[in-house]
DRENTIVO-788925 format. One record per residue: y, x, z of N, C-alpha, C in turn; residue number from 1; residue in one letter. Coordinates in nm, 4 decimals, m for minus. Layout:
REM DRENTIVO-788925
+----------+----------+----------+----------+----------+----------+----------+----------+----------+-----+---------+
:      n.v :      n.u :      n.w :     ca.v :     ca.u :     ca.w :      c.v :      c.u :      c.w : num : residuo :
+----------+----------+----------+----------+----------+----------+----------+----------+----------+-----+---------+
:        Y :        X :        Z :        Y :        X :        Z :        Y :        X :        Z : NUM :       A :
...
+----------+----------+----------+----------+----------+----------+----------+----------+----------+-----+---------+
This chain:
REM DRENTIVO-788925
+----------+----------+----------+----------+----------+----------+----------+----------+----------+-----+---------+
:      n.v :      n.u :      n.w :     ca.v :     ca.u :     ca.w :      c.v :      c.u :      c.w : num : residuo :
+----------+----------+----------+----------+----------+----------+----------+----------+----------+-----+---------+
:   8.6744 :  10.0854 :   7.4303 :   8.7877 :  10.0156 :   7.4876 :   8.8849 :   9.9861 :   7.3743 :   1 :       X :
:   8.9209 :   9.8571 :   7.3579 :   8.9995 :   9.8521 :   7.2949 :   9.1982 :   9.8587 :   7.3307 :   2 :       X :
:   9.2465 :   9.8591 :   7.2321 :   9.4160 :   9.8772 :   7.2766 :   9.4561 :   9.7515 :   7.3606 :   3 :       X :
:   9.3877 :   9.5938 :   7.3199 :   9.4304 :   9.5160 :   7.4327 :   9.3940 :   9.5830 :   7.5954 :   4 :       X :
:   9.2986 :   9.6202 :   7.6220 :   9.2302 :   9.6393 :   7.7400 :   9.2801 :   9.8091 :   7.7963 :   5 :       X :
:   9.3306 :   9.8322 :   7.6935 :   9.4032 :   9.9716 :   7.7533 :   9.5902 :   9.9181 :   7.8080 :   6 :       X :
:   9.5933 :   9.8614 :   7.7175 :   9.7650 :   9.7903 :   7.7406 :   9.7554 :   9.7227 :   7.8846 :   7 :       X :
:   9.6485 :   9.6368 :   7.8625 :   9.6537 :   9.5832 :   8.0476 :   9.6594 :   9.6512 :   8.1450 :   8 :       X :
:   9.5618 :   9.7923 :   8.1248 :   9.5695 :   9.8913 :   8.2461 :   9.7050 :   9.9657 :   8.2500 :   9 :       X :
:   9.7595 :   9.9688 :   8.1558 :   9.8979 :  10.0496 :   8.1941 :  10.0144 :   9.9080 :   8.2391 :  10 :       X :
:   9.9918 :   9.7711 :   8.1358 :  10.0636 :   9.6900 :   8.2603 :  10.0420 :   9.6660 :   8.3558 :  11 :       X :
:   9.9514 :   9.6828 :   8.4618 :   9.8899 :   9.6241 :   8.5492 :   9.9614 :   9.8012 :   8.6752 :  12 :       X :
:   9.9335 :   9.9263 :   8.5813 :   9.9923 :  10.0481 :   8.6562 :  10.1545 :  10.0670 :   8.6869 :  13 :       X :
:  10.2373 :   9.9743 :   8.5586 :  10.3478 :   9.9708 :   8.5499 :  10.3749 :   9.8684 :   8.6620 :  14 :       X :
:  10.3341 :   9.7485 :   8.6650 :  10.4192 :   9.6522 :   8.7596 :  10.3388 :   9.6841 :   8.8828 :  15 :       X :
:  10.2916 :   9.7619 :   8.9148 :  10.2252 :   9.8260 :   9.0488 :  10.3428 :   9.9063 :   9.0716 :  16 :       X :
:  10.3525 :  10.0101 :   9.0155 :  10.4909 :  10.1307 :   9.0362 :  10.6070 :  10.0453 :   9.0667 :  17 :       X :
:  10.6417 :   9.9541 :   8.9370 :  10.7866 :   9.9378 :   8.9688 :  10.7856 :   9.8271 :   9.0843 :  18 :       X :
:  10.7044 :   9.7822 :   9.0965 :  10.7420 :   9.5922 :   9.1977 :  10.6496 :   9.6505 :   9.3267 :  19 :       X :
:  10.5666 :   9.7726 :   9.3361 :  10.4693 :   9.7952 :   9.4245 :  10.3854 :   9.6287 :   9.4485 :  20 :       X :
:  10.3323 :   9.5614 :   9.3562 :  10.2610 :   9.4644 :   9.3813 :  10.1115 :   9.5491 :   9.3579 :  21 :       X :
:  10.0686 :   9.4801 :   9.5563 :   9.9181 :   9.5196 :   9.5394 :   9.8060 :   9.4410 :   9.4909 :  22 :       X :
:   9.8285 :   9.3328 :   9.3988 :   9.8042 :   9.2586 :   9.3474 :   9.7401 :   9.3318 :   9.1843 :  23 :       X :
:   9.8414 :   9.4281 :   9.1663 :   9.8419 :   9.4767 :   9.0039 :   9.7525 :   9.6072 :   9.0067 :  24 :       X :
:   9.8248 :   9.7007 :   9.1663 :   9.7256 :   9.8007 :   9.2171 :   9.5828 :   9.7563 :   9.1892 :  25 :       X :
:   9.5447 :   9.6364 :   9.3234 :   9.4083 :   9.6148 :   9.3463 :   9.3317 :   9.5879 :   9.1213 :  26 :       X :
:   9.4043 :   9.5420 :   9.0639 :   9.3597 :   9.5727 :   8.9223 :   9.2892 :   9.6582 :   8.8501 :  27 :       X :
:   9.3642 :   9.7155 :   8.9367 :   9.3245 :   9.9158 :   8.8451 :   9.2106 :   9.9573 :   8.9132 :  28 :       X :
:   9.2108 :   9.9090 :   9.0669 :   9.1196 :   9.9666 :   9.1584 :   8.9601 :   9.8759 :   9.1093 :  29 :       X :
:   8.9810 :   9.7159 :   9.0482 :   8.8648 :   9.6438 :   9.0276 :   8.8691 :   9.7134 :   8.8460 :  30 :       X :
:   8.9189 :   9.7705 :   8.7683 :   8.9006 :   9.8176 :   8.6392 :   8.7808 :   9.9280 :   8.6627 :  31 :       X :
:   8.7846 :  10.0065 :   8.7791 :   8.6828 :  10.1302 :   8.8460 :   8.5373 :  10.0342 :   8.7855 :  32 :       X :
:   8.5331 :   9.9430 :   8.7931 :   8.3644 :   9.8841 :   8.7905 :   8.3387 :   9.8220 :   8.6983 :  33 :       X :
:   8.4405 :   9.8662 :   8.5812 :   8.4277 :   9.7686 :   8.4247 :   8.2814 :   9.8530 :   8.3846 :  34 :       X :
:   8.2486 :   9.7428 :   8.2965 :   8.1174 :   9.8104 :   8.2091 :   8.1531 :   9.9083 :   8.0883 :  35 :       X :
:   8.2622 :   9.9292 :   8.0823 :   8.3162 :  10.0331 :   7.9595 :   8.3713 :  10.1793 :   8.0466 :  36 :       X :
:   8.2667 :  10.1951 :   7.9985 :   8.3309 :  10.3938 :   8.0843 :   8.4641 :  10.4334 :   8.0601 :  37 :       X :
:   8.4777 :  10.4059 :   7.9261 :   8.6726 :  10.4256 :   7.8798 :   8.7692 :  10.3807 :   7.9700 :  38 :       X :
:   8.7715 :  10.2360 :   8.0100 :   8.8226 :  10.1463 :   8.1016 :   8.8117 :  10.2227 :   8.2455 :  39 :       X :
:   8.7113 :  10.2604 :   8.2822 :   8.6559 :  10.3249 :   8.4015 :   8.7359 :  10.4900 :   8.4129 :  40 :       X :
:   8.7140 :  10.5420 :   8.3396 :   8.7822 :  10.6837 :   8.3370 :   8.9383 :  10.6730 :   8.3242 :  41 :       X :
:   9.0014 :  10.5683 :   8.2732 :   9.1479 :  10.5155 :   8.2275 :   9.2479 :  10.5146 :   8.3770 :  42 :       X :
:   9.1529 :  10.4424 :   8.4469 :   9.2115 :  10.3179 :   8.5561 :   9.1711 :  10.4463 :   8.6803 :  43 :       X :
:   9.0845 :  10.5022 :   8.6350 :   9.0424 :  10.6667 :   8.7579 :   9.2160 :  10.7486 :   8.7031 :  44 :       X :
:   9.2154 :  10.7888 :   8.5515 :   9.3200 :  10.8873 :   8.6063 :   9.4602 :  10.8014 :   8.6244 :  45 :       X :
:   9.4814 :  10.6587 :   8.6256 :   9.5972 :  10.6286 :   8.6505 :   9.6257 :  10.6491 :   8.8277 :  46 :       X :
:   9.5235 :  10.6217 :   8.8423 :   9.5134 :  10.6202 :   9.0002 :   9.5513 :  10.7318 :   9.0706 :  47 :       X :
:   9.4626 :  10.8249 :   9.0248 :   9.4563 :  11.0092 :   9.0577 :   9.6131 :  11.0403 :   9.0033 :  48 :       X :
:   9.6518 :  10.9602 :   8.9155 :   9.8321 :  10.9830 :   8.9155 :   9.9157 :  10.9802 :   8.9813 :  49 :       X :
:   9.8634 :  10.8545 :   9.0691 :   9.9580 :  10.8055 :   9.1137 :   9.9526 :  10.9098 :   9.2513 :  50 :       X :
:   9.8633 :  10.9445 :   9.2761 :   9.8623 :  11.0437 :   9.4478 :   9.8321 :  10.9363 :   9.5205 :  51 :       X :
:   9.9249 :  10.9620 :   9.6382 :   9.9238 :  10.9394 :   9.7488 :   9.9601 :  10.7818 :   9.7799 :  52 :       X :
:  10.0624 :  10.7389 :   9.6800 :  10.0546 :  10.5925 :   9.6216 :   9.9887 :  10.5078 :   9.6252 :  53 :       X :
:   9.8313 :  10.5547 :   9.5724 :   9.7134 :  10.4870 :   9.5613 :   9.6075 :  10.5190 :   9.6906 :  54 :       X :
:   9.6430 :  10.5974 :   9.7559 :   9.5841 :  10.6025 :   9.9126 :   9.5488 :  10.4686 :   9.9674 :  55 :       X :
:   9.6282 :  10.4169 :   9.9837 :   9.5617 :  10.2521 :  10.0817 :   9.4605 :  10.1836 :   9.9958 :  56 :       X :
:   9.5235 :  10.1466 :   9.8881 :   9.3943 :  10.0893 :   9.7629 :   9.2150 :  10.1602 :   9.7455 :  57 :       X :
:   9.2664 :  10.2867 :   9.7520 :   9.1638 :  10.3425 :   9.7874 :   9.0771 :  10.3835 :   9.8687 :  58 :       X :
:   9.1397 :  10.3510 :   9.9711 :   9.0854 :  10.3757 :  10.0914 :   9.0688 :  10.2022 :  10.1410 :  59 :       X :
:   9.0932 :  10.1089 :  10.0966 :   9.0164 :  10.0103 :  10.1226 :   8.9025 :   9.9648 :  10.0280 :  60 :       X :
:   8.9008 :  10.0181 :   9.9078 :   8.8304 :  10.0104 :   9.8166 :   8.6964 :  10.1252 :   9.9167 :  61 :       X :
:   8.6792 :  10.2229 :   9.9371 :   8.5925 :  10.2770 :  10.0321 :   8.5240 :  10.2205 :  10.1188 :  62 :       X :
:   8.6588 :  10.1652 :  10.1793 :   8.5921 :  10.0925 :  10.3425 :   8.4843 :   9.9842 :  10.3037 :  63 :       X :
:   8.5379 :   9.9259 :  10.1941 :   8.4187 :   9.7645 :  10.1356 :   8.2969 :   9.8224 :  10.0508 :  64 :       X :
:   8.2930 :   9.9586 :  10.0069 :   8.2327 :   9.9854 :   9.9327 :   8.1811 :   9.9687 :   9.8339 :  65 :       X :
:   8.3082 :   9.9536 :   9.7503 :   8.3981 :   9.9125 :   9.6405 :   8.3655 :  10.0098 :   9.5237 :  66 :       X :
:   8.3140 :  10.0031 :   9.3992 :   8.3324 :  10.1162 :   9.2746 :   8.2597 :  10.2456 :   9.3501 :  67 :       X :
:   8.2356 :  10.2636 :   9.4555 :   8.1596 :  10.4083 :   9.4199 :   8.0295 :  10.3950 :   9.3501 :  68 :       X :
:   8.0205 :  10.5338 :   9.2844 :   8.1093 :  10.6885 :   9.3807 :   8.2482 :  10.6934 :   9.3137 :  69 :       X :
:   8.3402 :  10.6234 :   9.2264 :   8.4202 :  10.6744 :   9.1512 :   8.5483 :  10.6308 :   9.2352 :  70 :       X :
:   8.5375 :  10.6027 :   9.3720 :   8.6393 :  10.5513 :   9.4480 :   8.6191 :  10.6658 :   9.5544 :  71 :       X :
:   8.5077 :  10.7501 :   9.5412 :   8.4886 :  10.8522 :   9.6382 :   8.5729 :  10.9738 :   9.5903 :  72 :       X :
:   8.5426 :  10.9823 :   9.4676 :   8.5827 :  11.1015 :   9.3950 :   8.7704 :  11.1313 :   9.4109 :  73 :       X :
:   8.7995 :  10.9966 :   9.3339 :   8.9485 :  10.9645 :   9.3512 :   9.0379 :  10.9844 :   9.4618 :  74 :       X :
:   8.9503 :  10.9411 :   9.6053 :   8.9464 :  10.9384 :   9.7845 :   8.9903 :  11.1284 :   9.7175 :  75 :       X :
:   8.8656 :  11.1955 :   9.7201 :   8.9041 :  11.3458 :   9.7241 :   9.0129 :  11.4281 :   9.6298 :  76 :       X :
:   9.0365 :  11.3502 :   9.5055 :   9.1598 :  11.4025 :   9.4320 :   9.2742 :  11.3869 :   9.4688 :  77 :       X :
:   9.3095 :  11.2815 :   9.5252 :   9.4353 :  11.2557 :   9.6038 :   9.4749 :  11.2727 :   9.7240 :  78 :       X :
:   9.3740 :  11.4013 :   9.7834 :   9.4153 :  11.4125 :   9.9359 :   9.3738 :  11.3008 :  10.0351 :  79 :       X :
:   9.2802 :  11.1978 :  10.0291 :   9.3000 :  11.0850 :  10.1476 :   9.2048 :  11.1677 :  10.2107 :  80 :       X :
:   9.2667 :  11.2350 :  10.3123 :   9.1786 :  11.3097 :  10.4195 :   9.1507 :  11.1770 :  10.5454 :  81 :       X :
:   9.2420 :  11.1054 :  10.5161 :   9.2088 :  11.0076 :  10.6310 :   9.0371 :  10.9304 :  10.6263 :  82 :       X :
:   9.0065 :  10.9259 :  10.4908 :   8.8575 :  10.8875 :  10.4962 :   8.8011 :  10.9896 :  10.4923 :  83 :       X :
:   8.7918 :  11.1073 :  10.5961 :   8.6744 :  11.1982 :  10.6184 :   8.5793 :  11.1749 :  10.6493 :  84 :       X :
:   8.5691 :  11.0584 :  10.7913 :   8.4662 :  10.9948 :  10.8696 :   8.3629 :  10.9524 :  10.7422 :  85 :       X :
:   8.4766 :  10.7901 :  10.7098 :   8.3999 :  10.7121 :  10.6287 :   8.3048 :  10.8033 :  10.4628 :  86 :       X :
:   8.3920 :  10.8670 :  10.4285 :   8.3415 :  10.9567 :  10.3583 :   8.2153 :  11.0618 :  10.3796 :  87 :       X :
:   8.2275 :  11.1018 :  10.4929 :   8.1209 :  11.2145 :  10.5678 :   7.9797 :  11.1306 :  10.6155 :  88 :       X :
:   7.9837 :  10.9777 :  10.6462 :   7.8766 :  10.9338 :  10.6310 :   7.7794 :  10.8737 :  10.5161 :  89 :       X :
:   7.9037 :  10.8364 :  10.3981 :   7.8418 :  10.8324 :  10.2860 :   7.7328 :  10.9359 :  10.2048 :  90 :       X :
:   7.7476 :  11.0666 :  10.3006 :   7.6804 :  11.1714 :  10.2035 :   7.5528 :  11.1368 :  10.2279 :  91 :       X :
:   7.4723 :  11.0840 :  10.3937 :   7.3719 :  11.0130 :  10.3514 :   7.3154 :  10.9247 :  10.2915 :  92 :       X :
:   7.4090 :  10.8708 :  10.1934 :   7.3590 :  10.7265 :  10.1284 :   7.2378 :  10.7459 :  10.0444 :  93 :       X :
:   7.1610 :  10.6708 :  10.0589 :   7.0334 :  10.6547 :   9.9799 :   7.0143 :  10.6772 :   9.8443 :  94 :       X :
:   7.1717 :  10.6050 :   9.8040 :   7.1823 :  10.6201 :   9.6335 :   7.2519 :  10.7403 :   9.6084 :  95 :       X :
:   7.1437 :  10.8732 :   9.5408 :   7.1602 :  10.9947 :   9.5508 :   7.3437 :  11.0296 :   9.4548 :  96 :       X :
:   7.3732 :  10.9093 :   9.3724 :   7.4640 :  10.9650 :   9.2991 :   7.6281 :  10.9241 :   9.4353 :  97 :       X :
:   7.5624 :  10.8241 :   9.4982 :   7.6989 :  10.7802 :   9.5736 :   7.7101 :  10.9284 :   9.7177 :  98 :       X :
:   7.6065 :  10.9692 :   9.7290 :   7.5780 :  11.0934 :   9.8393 :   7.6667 :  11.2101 :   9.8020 :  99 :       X :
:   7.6312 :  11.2780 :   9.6419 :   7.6644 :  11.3593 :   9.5502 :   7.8094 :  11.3433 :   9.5716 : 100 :       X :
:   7.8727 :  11.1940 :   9.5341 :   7.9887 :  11.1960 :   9.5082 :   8.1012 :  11.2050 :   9.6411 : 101 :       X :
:   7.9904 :  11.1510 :   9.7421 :   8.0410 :  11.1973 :   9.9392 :   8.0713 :  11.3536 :   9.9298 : 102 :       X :
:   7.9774 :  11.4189 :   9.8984 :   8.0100 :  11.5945 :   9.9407 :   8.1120 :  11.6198 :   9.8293 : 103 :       X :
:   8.0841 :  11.5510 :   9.6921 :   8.2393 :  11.6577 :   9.6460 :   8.3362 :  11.5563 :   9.6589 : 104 :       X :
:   8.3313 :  11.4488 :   9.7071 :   8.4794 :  11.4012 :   9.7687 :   8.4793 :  11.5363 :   9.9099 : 105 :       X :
:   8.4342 :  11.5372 :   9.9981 :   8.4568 :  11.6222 :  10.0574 :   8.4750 :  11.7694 :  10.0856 : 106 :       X :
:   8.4218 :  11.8310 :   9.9752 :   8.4889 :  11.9359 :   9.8947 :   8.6483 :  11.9590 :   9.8789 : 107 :       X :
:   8.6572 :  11.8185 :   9.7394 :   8.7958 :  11.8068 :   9.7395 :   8.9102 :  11.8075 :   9.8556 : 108 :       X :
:   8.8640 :  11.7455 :   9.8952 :   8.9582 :  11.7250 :  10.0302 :   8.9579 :  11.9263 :  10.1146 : 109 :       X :
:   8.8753 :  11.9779 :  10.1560 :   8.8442 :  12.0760 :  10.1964 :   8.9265 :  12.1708 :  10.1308 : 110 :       X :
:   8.9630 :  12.1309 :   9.9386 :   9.0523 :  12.2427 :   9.9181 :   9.1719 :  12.2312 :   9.9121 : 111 :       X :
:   9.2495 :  12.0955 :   9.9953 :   9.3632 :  12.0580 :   9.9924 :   9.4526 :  12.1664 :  10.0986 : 112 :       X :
:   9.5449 :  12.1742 :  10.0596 :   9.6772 :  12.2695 :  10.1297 :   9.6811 :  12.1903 :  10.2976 : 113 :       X :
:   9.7010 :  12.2314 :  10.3912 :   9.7354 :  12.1992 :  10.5133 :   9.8805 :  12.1492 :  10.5017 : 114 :       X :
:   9.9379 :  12.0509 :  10.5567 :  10.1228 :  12.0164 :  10.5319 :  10.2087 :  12.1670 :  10.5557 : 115 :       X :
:  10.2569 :  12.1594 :  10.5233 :  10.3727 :  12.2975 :  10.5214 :  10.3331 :  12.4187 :  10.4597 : 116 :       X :
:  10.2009 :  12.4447 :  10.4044 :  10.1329 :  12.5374 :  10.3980 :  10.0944 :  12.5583 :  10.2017 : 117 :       X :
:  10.1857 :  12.6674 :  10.1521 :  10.1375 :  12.7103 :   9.9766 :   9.9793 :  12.7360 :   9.9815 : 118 :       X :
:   9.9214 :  12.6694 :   9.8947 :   9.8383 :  12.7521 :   9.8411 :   9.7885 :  12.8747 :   9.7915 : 119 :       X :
:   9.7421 :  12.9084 :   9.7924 :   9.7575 :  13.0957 :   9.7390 :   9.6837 :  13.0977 :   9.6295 : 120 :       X :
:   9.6790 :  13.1512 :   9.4659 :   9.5966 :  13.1504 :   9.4197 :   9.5712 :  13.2733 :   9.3561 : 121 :       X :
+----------+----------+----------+----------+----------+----------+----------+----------+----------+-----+---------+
């Protein structure tokens, strides 16, 4: 990856944050399926930054079946418990790595805190 193509993903994360344009979001979310793993792992932890922020993006990125498994994974780092369903049927998917990435999205999610509730560690 070069520094142009890294600069875009953080402009594209910046005028997402500040203007909430899902325009700049959906960016980061189509960067998930670049052919450069750098680009790919970049635009994953901006996302996984953002939390709960990036919930809808991601969870429509799911529903179309969009970038997985790396839209599955993200689904489970950020808490979107709301795609349990859609998530819980992916674990049968045929393509053993998008299945893989169904159960530990659902993992993740499994070790999330209940609302009101500390973690204990």
């Amino acid at each position: 990856m070069g520094p142009a193509q890294l600069a875009r993903l953080y402009v594209w994360r910046s005028l997402w944050s500040a203007t909430g344009s899902k325009a700049a979001g959906r960016r980061l979310v189509n960067a998930l399926g670049s052919p450069d793993p750098s680009v790919r792992t970049v635009a994953g932890m901006l996302l996984v930054r953002a939390g709960k922020r990036a919930e809808l993006l991601i969870e429509e990125a799911v529903r179309r079946c969009e970038h997985l498994p790396m839209t599955l994974l993200i689904a489970g780092d950020i808490g979107a418990a709301s795609l349990k369903p859609e998530i819980s049927q992916l674990t049968q998917h045929p393509d053993p790595a998008i299945a893989r990435a169904a159960r530990d999205a659902l993992q993740l999610l499994g070790r999330q805190s209940p609302p009101g509730k500390v973690a204990r560690t």
